[in-house]
C-alpha positions as CSV (number, residue, x, y, z in Angstrom):
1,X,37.0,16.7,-11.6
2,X,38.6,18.1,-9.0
3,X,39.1,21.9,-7.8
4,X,42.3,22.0,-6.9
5,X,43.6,21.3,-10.8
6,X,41.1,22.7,-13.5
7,X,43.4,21.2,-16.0
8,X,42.5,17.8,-14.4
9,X,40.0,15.4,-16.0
10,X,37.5,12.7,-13.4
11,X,39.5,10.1,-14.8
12,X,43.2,11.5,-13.4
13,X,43.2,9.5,-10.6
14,X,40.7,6.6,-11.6
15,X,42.3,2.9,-12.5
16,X,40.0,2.7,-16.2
17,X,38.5,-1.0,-15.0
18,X,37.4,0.6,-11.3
19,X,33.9,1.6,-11.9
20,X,32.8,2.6,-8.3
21,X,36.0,5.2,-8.3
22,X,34.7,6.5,-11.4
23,X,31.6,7.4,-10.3
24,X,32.3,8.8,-7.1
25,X,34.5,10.7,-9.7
26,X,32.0,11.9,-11.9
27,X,29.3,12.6,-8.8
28,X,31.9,14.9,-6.6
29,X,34.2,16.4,-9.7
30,X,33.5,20.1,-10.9
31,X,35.5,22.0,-13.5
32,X,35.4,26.1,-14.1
33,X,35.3,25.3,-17.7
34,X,34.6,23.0,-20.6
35,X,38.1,20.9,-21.8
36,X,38.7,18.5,-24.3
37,X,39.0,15.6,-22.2
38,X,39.3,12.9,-24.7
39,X,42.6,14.5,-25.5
40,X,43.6,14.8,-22.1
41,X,42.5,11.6,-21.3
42,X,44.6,10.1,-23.9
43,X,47.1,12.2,-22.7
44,X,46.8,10.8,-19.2
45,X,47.0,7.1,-20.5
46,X,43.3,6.4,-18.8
47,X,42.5,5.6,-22.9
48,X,44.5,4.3,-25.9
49,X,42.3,6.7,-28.0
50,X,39.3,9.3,-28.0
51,X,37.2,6.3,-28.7
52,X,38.1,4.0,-26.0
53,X,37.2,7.3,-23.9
54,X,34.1,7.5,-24.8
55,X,33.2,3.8,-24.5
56,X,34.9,4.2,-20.4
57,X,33.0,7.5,-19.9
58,X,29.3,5.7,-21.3
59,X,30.1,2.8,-18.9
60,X,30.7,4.9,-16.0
61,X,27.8,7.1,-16.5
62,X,25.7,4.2,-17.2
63,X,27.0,2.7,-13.6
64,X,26.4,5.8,-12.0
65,X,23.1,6.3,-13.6
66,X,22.0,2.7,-11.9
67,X,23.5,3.5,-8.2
68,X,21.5,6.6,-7.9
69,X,18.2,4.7,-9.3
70,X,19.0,1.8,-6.6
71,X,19.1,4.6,-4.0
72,X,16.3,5.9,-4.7
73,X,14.4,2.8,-5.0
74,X,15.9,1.8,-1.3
75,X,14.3,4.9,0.2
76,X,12.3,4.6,3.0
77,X,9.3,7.2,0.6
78,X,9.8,4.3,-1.9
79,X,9.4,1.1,0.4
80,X,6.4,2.8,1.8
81,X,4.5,3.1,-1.7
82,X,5.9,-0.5,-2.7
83,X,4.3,-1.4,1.0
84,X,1.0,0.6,0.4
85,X,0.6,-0.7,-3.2
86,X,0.9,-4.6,-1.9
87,X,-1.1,-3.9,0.8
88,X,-3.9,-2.9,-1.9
89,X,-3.2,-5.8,-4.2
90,X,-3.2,-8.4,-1.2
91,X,-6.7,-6.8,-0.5
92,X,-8.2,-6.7,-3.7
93,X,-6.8,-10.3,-4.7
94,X,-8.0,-12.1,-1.4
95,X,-11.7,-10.1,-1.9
96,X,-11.5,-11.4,-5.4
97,X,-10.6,-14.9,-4.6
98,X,-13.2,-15.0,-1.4
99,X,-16.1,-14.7,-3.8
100,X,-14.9,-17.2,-5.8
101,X,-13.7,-19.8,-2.7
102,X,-17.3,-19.1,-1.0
103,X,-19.0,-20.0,-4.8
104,X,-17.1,-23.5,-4.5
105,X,-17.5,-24.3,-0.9
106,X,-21.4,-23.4,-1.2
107,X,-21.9,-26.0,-3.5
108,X,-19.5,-28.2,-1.5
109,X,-20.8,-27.5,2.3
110,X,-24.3,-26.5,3.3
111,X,-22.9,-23.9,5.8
112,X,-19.9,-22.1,3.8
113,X,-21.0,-18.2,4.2
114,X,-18.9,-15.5,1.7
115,X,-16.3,-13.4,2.3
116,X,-12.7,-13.5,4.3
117,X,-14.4,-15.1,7.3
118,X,-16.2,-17.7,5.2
119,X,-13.0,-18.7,3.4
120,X,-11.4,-19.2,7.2
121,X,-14.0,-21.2,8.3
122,X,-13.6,-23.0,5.3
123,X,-9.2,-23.4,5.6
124,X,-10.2,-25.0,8.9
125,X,-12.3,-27.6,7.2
126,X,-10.7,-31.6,7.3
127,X,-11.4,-32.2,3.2
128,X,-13.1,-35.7,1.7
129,X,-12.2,-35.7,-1.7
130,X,-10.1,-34.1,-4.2
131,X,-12.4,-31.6,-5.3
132,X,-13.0,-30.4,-1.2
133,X,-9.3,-30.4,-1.0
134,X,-8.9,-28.1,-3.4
135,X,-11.7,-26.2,-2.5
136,X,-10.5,-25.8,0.9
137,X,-6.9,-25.2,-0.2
138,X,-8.3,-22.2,-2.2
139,X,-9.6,-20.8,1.0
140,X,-6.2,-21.0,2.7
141,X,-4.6,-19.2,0.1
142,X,-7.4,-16.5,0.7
143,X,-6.6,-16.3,4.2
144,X,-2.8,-16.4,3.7
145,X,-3.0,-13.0,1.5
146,X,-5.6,-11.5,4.1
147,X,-3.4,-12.4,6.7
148,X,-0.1,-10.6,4.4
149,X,-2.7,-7.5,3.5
150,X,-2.7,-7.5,8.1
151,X,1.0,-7.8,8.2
152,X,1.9,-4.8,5.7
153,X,-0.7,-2.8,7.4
154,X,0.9,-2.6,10.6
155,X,4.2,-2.2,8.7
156,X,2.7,0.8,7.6
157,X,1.7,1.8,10.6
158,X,5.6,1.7,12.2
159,X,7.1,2.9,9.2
160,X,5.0,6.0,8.1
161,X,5.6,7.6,11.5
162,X,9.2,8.0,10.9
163,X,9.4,8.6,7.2
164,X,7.1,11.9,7.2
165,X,5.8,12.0,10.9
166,X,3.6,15.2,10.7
167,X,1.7,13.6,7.7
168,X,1.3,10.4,9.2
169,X,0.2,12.1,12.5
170,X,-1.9,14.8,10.4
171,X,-3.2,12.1,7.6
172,X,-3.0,8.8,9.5
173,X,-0.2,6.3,8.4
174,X,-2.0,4.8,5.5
175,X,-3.3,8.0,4.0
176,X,-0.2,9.1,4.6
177,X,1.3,6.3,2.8
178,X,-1.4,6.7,0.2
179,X,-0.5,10.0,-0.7
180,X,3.1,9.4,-1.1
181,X,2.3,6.4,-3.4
182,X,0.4,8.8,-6.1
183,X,2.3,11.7,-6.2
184,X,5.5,9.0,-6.7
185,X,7.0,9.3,-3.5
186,X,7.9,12.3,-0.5
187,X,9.6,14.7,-2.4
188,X,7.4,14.9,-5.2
189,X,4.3,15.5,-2.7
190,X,6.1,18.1,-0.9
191,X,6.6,19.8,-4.6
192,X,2.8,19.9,-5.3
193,X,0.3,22.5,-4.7
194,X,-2.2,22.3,-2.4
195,X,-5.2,21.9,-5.2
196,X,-3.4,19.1,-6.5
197,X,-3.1,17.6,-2.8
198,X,-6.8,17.9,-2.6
199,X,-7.6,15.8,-5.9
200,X,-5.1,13.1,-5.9
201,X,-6.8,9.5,-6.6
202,X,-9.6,11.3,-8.4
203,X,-8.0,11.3,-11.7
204,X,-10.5,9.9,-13.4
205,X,-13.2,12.3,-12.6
206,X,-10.7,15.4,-13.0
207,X,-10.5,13.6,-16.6
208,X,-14.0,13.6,-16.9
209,X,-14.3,17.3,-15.4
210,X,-11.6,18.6,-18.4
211,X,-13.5,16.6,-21.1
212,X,-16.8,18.3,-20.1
213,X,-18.3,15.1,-18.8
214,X,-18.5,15.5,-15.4
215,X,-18.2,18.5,-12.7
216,X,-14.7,19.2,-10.8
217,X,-13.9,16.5,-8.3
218,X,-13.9,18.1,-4.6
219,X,-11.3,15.4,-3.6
220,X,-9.6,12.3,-4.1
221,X,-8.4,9.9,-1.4
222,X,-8.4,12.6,1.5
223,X,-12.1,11.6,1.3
224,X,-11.1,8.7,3.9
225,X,-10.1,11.3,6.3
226,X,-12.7,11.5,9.0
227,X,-12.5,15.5,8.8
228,X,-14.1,15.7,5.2
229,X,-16.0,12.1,5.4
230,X,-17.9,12.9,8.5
231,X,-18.3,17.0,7.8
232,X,-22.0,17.3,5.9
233,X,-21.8,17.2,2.6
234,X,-22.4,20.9,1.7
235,X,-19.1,21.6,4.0
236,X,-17.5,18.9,2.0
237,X,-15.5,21.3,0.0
238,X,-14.4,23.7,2.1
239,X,-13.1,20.5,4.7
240,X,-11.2,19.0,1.7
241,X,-9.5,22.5,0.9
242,X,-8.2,23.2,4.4
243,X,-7.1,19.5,5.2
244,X,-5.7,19.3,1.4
245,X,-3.8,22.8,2.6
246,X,-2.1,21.3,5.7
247,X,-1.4,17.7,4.3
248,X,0.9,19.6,1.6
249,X,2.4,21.9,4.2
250,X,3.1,18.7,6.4
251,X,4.3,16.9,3.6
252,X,6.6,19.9,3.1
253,X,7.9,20.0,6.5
254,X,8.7,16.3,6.4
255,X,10.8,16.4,3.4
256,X,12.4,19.8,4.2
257,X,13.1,19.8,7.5
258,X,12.1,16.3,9.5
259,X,10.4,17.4,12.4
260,X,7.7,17.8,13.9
261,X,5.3,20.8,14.2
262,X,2.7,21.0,16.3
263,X,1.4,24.3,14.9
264,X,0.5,22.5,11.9
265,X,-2.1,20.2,13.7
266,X,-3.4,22.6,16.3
267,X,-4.2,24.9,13.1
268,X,-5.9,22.0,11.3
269,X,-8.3,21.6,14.4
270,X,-9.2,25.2,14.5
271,X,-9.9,24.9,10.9
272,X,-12.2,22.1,11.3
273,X,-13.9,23.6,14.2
274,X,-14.6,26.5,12.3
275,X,-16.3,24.6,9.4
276,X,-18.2,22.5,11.9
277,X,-19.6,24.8,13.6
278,X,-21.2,26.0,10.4
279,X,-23.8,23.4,11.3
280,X,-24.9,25.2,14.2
281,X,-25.9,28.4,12.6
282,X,-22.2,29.5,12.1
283,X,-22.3,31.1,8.4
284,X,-18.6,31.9,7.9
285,X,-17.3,32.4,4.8
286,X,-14.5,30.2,2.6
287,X,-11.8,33.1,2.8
288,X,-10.6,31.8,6.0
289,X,-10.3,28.3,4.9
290,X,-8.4,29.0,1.6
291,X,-5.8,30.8,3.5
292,X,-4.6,27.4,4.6
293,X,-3.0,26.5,0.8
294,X,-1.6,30.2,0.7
295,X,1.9,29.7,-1.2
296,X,0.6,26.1,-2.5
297,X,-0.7,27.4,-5.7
């Protein structure tokens, strides 16, 4: 509605069949107080009655409601968890259909061997047969997803970097990617505290922790991340909480402001050193390490 007449309804200067007016209406209007629109609307001849007002102003909304969902679908957070997710089901399907490809051929061929590589060597076999043309046709198709699960890898790779590039350059593009797919996309990862951070992907055994079956996970899919995979096990923790820290204030910078910060990663390193060094007689405590998700909670 706009500012310069209170009086005047979204639908004053919007043709009653032009959807796309009325919801650029409805998205930029403002009024300084409640009116009864229906009336006015009538009044205004956008309706024949209060009825016909509310069945323009359900469609509009209802249009509107789908544009913004569209947009936020065709954002670059969103088509890198659509990317991530495929990437995991090409994987897990081609894996799947591998063992099942390298079953076949083996009682087919005396030298079919298992896995992706097997079912290649098998796709490049010249068939006798219907049943070793199907057998070897089941192997191209494993080949074809492992050869998609490659392609939206390296997709990954060039699109992380500019959607959050201090948690792809932090995290790695496919953590990175990883992490935005389970919190639902950039914003919603930027919103979370840093404990959260540190346990998403372990669901199930934070689950198992609040049911009393199972003790607190110490963390979910950062456990890729060389700097808690490769940190002894007893330092475990303390690696997870400090990388879990600066992934969420990353993730926060990326949303917020876009840029890069160097800070961020130079911090990080000292962190890790710190924690490393434990190994070599260094006995510092945790204090300094949880200072990393200060604010987070």
């Amino acid at each position: 509605m706009p500012d310069a007449d209170t009086d005047s309804g979204w639908f004053e200067s919007v043709p009653p069949d032009d959807l796309e007016a009325a919801r650029k209406a409805i998205d930029s209007g403002s009024a300084e107080s409640p009116k009864d629109w229906p009336t006015k609307a009538v009044e205004a001849g956008f309706a024949e009655d209060k009825g016909e007002y509310y069945d323009r102003l359900h469609e509009a909304t209802i249009y509107a409601t789908r544009g913004a969902v569209q947009e936020k679908e065709r954002a670059d957070d969103q088509q890198l968890k659509h990317s991530i997710r495929a990437m995991d089901d090409c994987e897990r399907t081609a894996n799947e259909l591998a063992e099942r490809a390298a079953e076949w051929a083996g009682s087919l061929f005396d030298d079919a061997e298992p896995g992706i590589e097997g079912a290649r060597a098998v796709a490049d076999r010249e068939p006798e047969g219907e049943l070793e043309r199907r057998a070897v046709s089941l192997a191209e198709r494993v080949t074809e997803l492992a050869a998609e699960r490659d392609a939206l890898a390296e997709a990954i790779d060039r699109i992380a970097p500019a959607v959050a590039p201090n948690l792809a350059e932090m995290a790695g593009p496919e953590l990175a990617a990883r992490l935005i797919a389970l919190a639902g996309g950039l914003e919603s990862l930027a919103k979370k505290p840093s404990g959260t951070v540190q346990v998403l992907g372990a669901e199930d055994a934070l689950f198992a922790h609040l049911s009393g079956r199972a003790p607190s996970p110490k963390h979910g899919v950062i456990y890729t991340h060389d700097y808690v995979r490769n940190t002894r096990p007893e330092d475990r923790g303390s690696a997870a909480r400090a990388l879990a820290g600066k992934l969420t204030l990353a993730a926060r910078v990326d949303h917020y402001a876009g840029e890069r910060r160097a800070t961020l990663h130079e911090e990080l390193r000292e962190r890790m050193a710190t924690i490393r060094a434990r190994a070599e007689g260094d006995t510092g405590g945790d204090s300094d390490i949880d200072a990393d998700a200060e604010g987070d909670a």
